[in-house]
C-alpha positions as CSV (number, residue, x, y, z in Angstrom):
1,X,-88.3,31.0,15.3
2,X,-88.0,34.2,13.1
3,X,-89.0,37.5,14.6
4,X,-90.0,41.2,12.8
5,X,-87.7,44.5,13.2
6,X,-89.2,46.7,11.9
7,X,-92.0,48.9,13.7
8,X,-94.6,50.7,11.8
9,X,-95.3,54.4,12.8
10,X,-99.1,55.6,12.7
11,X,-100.1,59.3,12.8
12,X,-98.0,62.1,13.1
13,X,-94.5,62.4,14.4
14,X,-94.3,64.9,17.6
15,X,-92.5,68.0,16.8
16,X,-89.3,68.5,18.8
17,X,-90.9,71.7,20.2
18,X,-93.6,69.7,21.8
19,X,-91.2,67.4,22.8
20,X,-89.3,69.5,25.1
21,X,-91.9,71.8,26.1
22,X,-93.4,68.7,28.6
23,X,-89.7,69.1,29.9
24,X,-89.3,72.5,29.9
25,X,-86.4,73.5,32.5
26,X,-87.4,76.8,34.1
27,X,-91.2,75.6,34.4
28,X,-90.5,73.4,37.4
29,X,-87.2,74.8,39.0
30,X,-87.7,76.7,41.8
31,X,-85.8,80.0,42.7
32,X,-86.0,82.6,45.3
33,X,-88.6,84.9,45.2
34,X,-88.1,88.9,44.6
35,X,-88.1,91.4,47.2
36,X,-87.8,89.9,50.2
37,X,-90.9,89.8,52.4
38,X,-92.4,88.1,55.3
39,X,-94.7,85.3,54.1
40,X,-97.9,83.2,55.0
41,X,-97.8,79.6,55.2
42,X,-101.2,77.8,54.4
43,X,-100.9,74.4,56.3
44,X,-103.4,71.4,55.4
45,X,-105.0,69.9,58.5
46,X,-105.1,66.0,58.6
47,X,-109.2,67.0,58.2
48,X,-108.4,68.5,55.1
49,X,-109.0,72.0,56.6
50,X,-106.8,74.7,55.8
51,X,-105.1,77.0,58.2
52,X,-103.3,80.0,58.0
53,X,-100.1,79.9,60.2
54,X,-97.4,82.9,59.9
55,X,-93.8,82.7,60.0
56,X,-91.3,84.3,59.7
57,X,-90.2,83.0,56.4
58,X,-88.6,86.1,54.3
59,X,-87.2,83.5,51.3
60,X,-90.4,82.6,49.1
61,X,-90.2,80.3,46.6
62,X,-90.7,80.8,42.8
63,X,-90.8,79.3,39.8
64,X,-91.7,79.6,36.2
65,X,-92.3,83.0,34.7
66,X,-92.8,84.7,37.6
67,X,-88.9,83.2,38.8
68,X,-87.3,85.0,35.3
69,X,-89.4,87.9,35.9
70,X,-87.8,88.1,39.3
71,X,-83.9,87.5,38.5
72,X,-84.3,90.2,35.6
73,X,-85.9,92.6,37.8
74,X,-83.3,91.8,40.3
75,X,-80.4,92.0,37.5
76,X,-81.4,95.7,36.6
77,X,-81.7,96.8,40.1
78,X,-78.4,95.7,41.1
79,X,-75.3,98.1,41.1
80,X,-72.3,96.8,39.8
81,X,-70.1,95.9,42.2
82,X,-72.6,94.4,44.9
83,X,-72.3,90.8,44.5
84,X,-69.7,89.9,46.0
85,X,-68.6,87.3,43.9
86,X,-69.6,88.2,40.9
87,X,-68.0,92.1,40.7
88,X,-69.1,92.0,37.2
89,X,-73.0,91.9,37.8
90,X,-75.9,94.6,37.8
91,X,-75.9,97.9,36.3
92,X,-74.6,101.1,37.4
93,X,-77.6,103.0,36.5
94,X,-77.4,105.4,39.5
95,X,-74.6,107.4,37.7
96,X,-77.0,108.6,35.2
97,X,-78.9,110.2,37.3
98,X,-77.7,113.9,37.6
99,X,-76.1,113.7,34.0
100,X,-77.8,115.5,30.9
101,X,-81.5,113.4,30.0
102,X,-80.0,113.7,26.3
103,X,-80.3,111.5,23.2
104,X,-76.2,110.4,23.8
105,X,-77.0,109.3,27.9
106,X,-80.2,107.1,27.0
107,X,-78.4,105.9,24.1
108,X,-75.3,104.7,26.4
109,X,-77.8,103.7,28.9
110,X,-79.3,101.5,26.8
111,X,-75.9,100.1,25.2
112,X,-75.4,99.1,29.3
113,X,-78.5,97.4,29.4
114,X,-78.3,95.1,26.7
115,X,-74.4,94.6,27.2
116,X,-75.5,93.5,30.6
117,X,-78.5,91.4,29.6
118,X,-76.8,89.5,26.9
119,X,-73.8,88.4,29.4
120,X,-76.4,87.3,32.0
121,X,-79.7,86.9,31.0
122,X,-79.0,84.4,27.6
123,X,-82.7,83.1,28.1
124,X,-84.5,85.9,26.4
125,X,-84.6,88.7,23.8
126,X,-85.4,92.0,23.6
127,X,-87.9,93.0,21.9
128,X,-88.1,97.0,22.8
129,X,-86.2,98.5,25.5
130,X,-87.2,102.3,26.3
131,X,-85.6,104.8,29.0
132,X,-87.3,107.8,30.1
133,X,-86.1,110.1,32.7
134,X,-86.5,113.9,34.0
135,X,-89.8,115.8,32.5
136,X,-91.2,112.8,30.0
137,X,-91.0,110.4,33.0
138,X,-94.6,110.9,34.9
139,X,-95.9,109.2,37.7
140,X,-99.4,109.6,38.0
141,X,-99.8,113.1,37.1
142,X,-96.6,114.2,38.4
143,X,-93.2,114.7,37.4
144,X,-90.3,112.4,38.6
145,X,-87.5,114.9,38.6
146,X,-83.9,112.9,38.7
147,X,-85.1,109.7,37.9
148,X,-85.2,107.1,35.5
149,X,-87.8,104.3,34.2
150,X,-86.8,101.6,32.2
151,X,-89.6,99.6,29.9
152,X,-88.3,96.4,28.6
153,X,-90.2,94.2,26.5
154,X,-88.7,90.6,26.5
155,X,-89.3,87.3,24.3
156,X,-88.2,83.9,25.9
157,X,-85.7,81.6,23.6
158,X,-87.0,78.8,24.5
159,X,-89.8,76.8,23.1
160,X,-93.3,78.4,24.9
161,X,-91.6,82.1,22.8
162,X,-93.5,84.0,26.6
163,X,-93.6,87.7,26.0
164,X,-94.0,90.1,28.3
165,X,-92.8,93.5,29.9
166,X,-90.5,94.6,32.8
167,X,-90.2,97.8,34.2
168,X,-87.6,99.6,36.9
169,X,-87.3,102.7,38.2
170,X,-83.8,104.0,39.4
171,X,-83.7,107.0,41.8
């Protein structure tokens, strides 16, 4: 008995975007959430009621957007030097603080930031990065003397192209 080999396609192939978006990788892996802070644990009763029991659980759980939104907010606030076993990680943004606000500090301010991002954070792009500091940085109404504020404005690599904005004060 003879049998076919050949299969016979019908529609449209699925792009390979589509593909992997179903699997995308940071969607579903969890991370630790950022800042640290005492949670609330909702616990489902065998009668389907819902309880609210607290813990002391500091270490939340996050995923998704919210989990690159924390390690990037984390990466900027970090002083190089801090991890221990990473020397190399963080910023040293705090030594920028009582130099001149001028065109040539914001400029090597920013050259640090995206030096930084590009060696750890390889997932994303940036789209607009702006530092502000000393009279142009207001806080409702007032001024921030001897600090600065960092607006970034990132695009994910990956195949859902998120955008959205970060921002960090130092001081």
């Amino acid at each position: 008995m003879a049998t076919t080999t050949t299969t016979t396609n019908y529609g449209v192939p699925v792009a390979l975007s589509i593909k992997k978006g179903v699997k995308s990788e940071y969607r579903n892996r969890p991370g630790l959430a950022y800042p640290l802070t005492q949670n609330r644990t909702v616990v489902v009763t065998s009668d389907l009621r819902k309880s609210s029991v607290p813990h002391a659980t500091y270490f939340g759980k996050a995923t998704g957007l919210s989990l690159i939104k924390n390690n990037l907010n984390q990466l900027l606030r970090t002083e190089r030097g801090e991890r221990v076993m990473l020397p190399d990680y963080g910023l040293s943004l705090k030594k920028y603080l009582f130099e001149p606000l001028d065109e040539t500090t914001f400029e090597l301010i920013k050259s640090d930031i995206l030096g930084t991002l590009r060696k750890y954070f390889s997932i994303g792009r940036v789209l607009n990065l702006s530092v502000l500091g000393g009279e142009k940085a207001t806080s409702q109404g007032k001024s921030e003397e001897n600090k600065l504020f960092i607006k970034l404005t990132i695009q994910l690599l990956d195949e859902s192209l998120d955008i959205f904005d970060i921002e960090a004060k130092v001081g």
